[in-house]
Each structure stands twice: as C-alpha cells, then as structure tokens.
Steps between C-alpha positions, in 0.01 A plus 500: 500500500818303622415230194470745246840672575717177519312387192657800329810483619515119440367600135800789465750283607410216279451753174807679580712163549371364130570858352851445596527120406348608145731838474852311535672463251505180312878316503606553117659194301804585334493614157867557407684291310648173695790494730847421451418192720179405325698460167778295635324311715582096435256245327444233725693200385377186424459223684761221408373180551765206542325212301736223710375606816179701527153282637170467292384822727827765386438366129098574531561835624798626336467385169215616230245234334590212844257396649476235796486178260788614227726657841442139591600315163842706488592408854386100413706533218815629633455227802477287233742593243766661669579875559435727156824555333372808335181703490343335132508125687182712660375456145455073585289576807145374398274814496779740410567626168668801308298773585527466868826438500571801308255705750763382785797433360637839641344376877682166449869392640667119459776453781 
C-alpha cells in the first residue's frame, strides 16, 4: 500500500512540475522597430595592413585572395627590392594582379 501511495505522489509531483514548465510563458523577441543604439551603432573598421612591415602570417590573414605562397612572394620581394613606395608596386609581386589589389586596396597602408 506504502508503494502505491508514493508512486502517486511521485507521479503528481512530476505531472504538476511539467504543467508548470510547459504553462510559462515563453520570453518574446522584440518586434518593434530598432533602437536608437542599434541604428548608430559603428561598422567595424577595417583592418589596415602596413605593407613595409607586416609578416607572411598578418598578410595571409588580413588580406583577401593571400594565401601562404603569394603572402610569401610579397615579403621576398620587398626583402628583395626594397620597401613599397606606394600600394600599385604590389602590382610587380609575382602572383598578384589587378583584381586583388583592388579587393584590398582599402586594407592596404605604405609607411
């Protein structure tokens, strides 16, 4: 008789705790229109990337269409060559030509 009636009460207490998980109300997303803060928030600014001075690793990462072996070829030139005098010299790096430059020219800095 003792298992039956903790049974039950084990069985209330379990229905009644589920009842009340199910019953609360779900947290509503805001529909309104955006906050003064939203709208204003900043864009993230671009990395600037200091041809001169950043390794094969900054230029991989931080600039679109490098990969390992042309990262490579611009620092091999610059050893090479000198320090670029101006952001088109990129333009005489084997491997590079107009249309990544123009996808990075905004990324791109010569000091």
């Amino acid at each position: 008789m003792r298992t039956g009636y903790l049974s039950s009460l084990v069985f209330a207490f379990l229905t009644s705790l589920s009842l009340a998980t199910h019953a609360a109300p779900a947290p509503r997303a805001e529909t309104g229109a955006t906050t003064a803060t939203q709208e204003i928030a900043p864009k993230p600014q671009a990395v600037k990337v200091d041809l001169n001075a950043a390794d094969a690793i900054t230029l991989q990462r931080d600039l679109v269409g490098i990969g390992e072996a042309k990262a490579q070829e611009i620092v091999a030139y610059r050893d090479m060559n000198g320090p670029f005098a101006t952001v088109d010299e990129l333009l005489e790096v084997k491997g590079i030509g107009k249309a990544i430059l123009d996808k990075n020219r905004e990324r791109l800095v010569v000091n």
